[in-house]
Short mmCIF file of the C-alpha atoms (twelve columns), coordinates in Angstrom:
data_MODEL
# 
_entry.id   MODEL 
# 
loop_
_atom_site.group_PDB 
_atom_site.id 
_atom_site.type_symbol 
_atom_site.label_atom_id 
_atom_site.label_alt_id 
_atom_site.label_comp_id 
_atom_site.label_asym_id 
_atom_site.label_seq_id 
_atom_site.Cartn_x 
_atom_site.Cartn_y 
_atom_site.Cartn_z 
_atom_site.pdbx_PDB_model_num 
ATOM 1   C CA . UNK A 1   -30.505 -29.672 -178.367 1 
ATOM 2   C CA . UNK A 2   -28.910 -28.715 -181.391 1 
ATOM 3   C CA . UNK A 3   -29.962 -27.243 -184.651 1 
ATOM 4   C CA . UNK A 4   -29.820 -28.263 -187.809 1 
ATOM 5   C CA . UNK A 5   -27.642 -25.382 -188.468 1 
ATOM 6   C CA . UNK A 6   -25.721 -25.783 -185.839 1 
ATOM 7   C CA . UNK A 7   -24.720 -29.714 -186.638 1 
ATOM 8   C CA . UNK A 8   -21.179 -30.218 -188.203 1 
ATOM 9   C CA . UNK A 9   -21.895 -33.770 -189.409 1 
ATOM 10  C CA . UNK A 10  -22.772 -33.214 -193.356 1 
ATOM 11  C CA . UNK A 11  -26.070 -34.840 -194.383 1 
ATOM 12  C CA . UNK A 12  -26.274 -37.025 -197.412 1 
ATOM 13  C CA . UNK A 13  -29.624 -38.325 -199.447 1 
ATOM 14  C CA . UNK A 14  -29.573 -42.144 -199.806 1 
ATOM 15  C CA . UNK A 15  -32.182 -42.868 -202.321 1 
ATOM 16  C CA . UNK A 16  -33.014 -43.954 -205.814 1 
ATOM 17  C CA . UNK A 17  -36.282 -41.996 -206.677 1 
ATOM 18  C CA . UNK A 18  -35.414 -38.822 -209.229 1 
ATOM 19  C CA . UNK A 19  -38.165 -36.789 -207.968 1 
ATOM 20  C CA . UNK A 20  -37.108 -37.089 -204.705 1 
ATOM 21  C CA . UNK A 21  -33.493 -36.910 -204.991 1 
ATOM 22  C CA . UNK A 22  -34.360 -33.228 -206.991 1 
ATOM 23  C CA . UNK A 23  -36.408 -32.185 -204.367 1 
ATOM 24  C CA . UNK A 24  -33.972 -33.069 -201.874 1 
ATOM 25  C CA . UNK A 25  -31.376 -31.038 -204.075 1 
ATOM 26  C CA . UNK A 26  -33.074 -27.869 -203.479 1 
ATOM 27  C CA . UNK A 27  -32.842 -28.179 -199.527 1 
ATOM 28  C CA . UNK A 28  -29.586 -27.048 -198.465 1 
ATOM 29  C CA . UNK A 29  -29.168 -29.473 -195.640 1 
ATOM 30  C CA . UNK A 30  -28.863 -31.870 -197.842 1 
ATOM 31  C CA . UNK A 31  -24.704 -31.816 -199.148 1 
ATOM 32  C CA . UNK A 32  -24.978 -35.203 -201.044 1 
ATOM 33  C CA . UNK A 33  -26.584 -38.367 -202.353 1 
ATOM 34  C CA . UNK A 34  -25.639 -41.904 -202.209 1 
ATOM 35  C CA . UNK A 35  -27.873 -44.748 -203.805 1 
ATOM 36  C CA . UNK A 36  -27.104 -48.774 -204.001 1 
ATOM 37  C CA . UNK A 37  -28.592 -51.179 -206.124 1 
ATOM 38  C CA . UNK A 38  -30.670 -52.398 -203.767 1 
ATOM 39  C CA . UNK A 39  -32.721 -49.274 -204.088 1 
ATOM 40  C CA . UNK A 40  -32.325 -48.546 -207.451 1 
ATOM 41  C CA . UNK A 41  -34.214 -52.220 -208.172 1 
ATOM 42  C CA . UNK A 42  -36.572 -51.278 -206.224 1 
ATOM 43  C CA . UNK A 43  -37.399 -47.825 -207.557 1 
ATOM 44  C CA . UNK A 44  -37.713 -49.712 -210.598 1 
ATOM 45  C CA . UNK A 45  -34.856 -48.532 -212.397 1 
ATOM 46  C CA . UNK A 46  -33.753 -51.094 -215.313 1 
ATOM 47  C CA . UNK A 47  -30.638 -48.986 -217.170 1 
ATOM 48  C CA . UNK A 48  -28.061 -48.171 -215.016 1 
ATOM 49  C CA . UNK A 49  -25.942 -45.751 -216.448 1 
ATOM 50  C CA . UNK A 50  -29.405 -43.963 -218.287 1 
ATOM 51  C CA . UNK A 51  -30.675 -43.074 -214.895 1 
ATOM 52  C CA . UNK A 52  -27.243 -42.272 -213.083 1 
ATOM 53  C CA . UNK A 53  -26.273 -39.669 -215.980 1 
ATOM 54  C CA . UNK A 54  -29.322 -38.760 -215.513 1 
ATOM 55  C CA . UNK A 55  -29.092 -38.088 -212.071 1 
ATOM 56  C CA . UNK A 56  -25.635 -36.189 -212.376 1 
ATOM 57  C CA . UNK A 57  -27.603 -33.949 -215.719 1 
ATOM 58  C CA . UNK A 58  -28.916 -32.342 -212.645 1 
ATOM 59  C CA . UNK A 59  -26.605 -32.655 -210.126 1 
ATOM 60  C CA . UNK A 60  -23.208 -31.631 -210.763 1 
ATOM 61  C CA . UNK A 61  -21.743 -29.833 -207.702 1 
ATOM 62  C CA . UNK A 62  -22.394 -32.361 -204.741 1 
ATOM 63  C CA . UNK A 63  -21.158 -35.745 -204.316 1 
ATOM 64  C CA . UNK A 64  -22.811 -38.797 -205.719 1 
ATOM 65  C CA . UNK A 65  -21.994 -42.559 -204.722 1 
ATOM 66  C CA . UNK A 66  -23.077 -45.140 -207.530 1 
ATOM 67  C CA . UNK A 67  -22.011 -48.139 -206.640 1 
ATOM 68  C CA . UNK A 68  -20.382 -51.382 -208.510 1 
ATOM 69  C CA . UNK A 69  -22.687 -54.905 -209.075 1 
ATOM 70  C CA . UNK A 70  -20.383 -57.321 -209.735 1 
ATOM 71  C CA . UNK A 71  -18.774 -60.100 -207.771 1 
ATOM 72  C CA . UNK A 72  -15.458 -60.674 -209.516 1 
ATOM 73  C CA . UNK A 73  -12.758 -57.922 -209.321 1 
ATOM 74  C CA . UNK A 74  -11.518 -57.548 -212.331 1 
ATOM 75  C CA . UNK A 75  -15.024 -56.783 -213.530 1 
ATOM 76  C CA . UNK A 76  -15.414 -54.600 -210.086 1 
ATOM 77  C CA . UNK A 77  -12.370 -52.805 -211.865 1 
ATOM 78  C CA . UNK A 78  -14.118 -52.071 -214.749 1 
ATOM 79  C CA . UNK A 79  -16.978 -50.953 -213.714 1 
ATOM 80  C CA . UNK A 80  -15.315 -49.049 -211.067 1 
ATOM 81  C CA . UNK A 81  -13.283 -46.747 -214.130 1 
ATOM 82  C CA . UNK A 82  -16.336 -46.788 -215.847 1 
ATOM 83  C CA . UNK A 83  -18.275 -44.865 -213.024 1 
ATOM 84  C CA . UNK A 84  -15.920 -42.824 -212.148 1 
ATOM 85  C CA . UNK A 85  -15.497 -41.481 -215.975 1 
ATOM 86  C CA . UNK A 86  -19.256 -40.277 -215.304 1 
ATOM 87  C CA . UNK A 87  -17.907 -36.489 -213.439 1 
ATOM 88  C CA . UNK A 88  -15.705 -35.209 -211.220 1 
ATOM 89  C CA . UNK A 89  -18.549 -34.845 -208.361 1 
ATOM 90  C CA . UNK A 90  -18.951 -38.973 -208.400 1 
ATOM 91  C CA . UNK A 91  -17.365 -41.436 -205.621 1 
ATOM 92  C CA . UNK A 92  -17.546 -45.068 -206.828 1 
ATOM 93  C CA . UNK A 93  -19.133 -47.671 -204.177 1 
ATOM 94  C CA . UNK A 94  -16.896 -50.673 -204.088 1 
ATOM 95  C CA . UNK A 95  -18.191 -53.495 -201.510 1 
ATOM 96  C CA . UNK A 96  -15.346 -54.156 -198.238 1 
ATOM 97  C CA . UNK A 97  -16.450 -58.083 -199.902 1 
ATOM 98  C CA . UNK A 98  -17.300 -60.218 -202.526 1 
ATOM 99  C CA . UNK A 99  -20.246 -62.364 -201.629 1 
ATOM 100 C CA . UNK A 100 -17.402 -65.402 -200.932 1 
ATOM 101 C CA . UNK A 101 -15.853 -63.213 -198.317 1 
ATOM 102 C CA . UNK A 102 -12.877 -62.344 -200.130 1 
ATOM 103 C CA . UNK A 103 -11.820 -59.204 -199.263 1 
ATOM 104 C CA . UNK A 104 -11.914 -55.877 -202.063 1 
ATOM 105 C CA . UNK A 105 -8.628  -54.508 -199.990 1 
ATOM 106 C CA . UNK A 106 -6.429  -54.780 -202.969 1 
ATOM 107 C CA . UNK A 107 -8.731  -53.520 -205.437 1 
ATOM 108 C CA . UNK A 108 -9.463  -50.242 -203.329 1 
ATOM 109 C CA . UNK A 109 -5.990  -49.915 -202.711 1 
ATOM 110 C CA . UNK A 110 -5.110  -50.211 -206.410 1 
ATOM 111 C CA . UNK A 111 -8.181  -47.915 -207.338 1 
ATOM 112 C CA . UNK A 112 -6.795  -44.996 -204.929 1 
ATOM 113 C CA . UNK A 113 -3.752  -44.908 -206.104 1 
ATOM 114 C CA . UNK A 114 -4.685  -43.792 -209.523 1 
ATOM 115 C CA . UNK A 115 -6.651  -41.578 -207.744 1 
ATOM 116 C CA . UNK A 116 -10.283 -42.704 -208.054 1 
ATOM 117 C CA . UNK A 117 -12.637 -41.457 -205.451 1 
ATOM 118 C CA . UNK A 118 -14.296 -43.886 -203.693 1 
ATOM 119 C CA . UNK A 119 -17.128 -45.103 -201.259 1 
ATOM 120 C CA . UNK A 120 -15.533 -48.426 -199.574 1 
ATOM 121 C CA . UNK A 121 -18.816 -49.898 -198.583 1 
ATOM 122 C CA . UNK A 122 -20.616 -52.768 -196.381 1 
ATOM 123 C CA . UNK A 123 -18.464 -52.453 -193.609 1 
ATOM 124 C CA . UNK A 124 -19.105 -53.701 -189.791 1 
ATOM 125 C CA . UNK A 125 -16.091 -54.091 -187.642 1 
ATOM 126 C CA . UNK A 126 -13.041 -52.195 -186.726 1 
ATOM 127 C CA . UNK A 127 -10.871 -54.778 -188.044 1 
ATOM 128 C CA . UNK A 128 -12.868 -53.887 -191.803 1 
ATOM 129 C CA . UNK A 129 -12.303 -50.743 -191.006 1 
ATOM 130 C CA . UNK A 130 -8.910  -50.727 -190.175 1 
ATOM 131 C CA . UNK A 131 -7.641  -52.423 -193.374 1 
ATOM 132 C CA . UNK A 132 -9.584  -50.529 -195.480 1 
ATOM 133 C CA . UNK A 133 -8.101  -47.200 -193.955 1 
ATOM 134 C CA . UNK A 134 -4.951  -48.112 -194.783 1 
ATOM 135 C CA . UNK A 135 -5.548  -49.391 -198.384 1 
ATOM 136 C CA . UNK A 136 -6.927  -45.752 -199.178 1 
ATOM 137 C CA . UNK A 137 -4.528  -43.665 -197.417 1 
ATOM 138 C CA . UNK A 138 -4.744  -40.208 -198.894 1 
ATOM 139 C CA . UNK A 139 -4.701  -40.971 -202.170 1 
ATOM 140 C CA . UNK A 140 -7.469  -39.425 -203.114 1 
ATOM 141 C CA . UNK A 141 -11.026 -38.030 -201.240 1 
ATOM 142 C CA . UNK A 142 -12.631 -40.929 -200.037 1 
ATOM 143 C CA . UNK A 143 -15.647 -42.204 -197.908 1 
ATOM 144 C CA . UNK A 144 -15.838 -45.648 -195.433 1 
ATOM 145 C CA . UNK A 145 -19.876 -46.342 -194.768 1 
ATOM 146 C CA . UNK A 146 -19.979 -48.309 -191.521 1 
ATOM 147 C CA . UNK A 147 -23.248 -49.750 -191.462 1 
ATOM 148 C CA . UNK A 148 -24.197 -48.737 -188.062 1 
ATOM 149 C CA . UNK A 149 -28.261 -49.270 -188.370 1 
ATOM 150 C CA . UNK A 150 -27.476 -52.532 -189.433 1 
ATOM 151 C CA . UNK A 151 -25.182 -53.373 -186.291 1 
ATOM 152 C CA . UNK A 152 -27.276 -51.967 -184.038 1 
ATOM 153 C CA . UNK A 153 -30.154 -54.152 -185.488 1 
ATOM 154 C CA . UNK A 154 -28.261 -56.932 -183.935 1 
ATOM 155 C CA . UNK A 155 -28.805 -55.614 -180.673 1 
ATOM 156 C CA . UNK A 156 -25.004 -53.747 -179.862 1 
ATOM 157 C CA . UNK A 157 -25.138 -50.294 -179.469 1 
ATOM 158 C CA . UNK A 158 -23.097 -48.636 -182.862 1 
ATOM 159 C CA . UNK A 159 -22.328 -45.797 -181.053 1 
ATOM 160 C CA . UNK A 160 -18.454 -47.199 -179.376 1 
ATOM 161 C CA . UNK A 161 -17.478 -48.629 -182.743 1 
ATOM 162 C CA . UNK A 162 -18.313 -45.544 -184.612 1 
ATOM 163 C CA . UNK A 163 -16.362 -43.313 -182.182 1 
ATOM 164 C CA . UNK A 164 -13.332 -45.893 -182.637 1 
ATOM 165 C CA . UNK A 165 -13.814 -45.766 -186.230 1 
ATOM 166 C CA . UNK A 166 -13.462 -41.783 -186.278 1 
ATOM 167 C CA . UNK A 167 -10.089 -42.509 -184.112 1 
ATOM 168 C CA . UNK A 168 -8.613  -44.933 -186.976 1 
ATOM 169 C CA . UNK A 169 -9.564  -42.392 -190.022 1 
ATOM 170 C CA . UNK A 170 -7.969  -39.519 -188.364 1 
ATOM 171 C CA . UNK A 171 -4.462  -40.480 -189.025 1 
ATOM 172 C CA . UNK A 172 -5.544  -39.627 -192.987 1 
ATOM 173 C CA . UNK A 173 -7.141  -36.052 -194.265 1 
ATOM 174 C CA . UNK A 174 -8.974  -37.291 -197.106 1 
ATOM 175 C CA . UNK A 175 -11.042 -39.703 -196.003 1 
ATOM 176 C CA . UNK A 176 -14.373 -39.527 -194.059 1 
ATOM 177 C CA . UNK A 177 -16.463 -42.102 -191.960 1 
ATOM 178 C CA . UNK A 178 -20.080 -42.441 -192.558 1 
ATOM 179 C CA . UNK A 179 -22.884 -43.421 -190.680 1 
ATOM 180 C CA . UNK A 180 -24.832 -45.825 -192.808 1 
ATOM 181 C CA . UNK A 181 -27.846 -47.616 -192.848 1 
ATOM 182 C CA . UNK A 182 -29.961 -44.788 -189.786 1 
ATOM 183 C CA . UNK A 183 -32.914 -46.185 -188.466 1 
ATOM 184 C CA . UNK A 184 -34.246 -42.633 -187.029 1 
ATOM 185 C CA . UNK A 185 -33.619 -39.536 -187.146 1 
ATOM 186 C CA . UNK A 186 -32.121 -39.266 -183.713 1 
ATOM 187 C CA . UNK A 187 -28.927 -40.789 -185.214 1 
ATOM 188 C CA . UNK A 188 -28.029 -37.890 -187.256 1 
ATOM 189 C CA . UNK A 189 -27.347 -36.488 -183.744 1 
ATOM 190 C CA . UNK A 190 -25.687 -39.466 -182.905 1 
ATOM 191 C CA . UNK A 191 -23.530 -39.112 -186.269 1 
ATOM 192 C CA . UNK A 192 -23.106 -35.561 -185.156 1 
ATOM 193 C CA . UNK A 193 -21.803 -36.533 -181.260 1 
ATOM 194 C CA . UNK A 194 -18.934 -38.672 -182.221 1 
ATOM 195 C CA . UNK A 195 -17.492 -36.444 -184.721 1 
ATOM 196 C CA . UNK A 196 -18.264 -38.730 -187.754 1 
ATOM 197 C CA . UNK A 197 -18.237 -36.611 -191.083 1 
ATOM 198 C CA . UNK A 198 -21.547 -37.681 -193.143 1 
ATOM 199 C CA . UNK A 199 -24.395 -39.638 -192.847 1 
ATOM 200 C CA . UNK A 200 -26.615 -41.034 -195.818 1 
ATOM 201 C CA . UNK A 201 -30.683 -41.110 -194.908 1 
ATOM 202 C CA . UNK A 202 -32.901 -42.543 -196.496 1 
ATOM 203 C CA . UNK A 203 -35.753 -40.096 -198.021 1 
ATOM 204 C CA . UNK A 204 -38.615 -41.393 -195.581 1 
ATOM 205 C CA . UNK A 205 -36.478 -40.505 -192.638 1 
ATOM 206 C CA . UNK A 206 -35.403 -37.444 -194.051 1 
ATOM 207 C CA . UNK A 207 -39.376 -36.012 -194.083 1 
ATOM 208 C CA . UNK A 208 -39.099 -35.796 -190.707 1 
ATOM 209 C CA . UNK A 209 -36.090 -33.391 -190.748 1 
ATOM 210 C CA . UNK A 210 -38.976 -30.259 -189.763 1 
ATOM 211 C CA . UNK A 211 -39.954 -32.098 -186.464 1 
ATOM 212 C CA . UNK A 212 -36.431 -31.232 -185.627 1 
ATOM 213 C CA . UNK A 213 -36.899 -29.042 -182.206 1 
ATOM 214 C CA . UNK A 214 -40.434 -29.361 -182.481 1 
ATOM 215 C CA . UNK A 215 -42.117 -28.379 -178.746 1 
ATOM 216 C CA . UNK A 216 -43.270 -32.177 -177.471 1 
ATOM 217 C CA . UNK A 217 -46.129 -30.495 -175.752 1 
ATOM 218 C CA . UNK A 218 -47.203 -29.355 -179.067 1 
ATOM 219 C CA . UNK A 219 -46.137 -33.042 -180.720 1 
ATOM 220 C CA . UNK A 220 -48.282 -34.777 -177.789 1 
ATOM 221 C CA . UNK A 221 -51.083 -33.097 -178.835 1 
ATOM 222 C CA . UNK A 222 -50.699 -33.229 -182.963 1 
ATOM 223 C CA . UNK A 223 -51.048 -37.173 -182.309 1 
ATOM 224 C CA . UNK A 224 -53.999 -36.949 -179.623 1 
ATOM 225 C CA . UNK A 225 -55.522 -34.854 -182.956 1 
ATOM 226 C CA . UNK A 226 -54.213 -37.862 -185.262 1 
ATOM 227 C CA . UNK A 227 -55.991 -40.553 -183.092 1 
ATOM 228 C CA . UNK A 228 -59.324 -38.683 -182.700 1 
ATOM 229 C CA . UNK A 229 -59.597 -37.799 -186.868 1 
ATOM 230 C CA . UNK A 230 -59.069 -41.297 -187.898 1 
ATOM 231 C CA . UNK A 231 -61.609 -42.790 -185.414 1 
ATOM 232 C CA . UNK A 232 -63.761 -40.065 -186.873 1 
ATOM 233 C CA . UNK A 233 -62.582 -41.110 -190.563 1 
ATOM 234 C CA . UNK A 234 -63.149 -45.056 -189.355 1 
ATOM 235 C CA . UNK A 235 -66.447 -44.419 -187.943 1 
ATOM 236 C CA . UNK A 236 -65.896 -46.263 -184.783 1 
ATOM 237 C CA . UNK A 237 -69.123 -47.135 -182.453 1 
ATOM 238 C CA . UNK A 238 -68.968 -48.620 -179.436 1 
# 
């Protein structure tokens, strides 16, 4: 199998948690960050733009994806400028949809053409994909997150649409596919296999990045040890 070193797909942080995200900073697998509001309510994080400059205070040479929270455009827009004002390191997350279904198209075509850099988000199906590809061009640098933990939570296997997805991006140089939403971290391999550019990981999975190669002989026997100190720990008695 591969090494870390030797993968080509670029891994990015998906996360709202400071500490972590600094301590993440300092490993140099780790080539960006991404975060959603989603996460950033549950981290506990009330002001917005406090803990995003924040964020950027100490990271200002890596990409970071902050993403919009409104459901009209026009305030999408606004936000959208506002975020993007924040450094030249920051790609604004627009949603592929507004919660009615309406589709952000025009708003991310409109948005790259003035150059903003952005993180089209939310996306599922080639057809998403596809329109969304086109609206972005190369305009400016810009990232498509195909949720691919979440489609394979449905049962399909991600890995066919993802390859596909690669093969309607390439026409364009600037923009790159990621591999959202990983529910292990056998999928940055995965990422890795079908040429996609980046995937974002969440900071639980990406604890596990030093298992990576591990000897299972060794790993079969670290959990045997596991099993036998917490009976020990639970006082079991049969």
């Amino acid at each position: 199998m591969k090494t870390l070193e030797q993968l080509k797909v670029k891994i990015f942080a998906d996360g709202a948690d400071l500490d972590g995200i600094l301590e993440l900073y300092r490993n140099p697998h780790i080539t960006g960050f991404t975060t959603n509001p989603t996460l950033m309510q549950k981290s506990g994080i009330s002001d917005y733009e406090k803990f995003s400059r924040q964020v950027l205070e100490h990271i200002p040479d890596r990409p970071i994806s902050f993403e919009v929270f409104s459901d009209e455009f026009d305030e999408m827009e606004r936000q959208a400028r506002k975020i993007a004002s924040w450094g030249k390191n920051v790609y604004v997350k627009i949603p592929v949809t507004n919660t009615r279904r309406e589709s952000s198209v025009e708003l991310v075509r409109k948005l790259a053409l003035e150059g903003v850099q952005l993180n089209v988000t939310a996306l599922m199906t080639l057809e998403q994909v596809s329109k969304v590809s086109k609206a972005l061009e190369d305009h400016a640098p810009s990232y498509i997150s195909v949720f691919a933990g979440r489609i394979a939570d449905t049962g399909r296997d991600p890995m066919p649409l993802m390859k596909e997805a690669v093969e309607i991006m390439s026409a364009y140089k600037t923009q790159e596919l990621i591999w959202a939403s990983p529910r292990e971290l056998l999928n940055i391999f995965h990422a890795d296999e079908i040429g996609c550019q980046v995937i974002t990981v969440t900071h639980d999975i990406l604890k596990k990045l030093a298992l990576v190669g591990k000897d299972l002989g060794e790993y079969s026997l670290d959990t045997v040890k596991m099993f036998y100190s917490d009976a020990q720990k639970a006082g079991f008695k049969l």
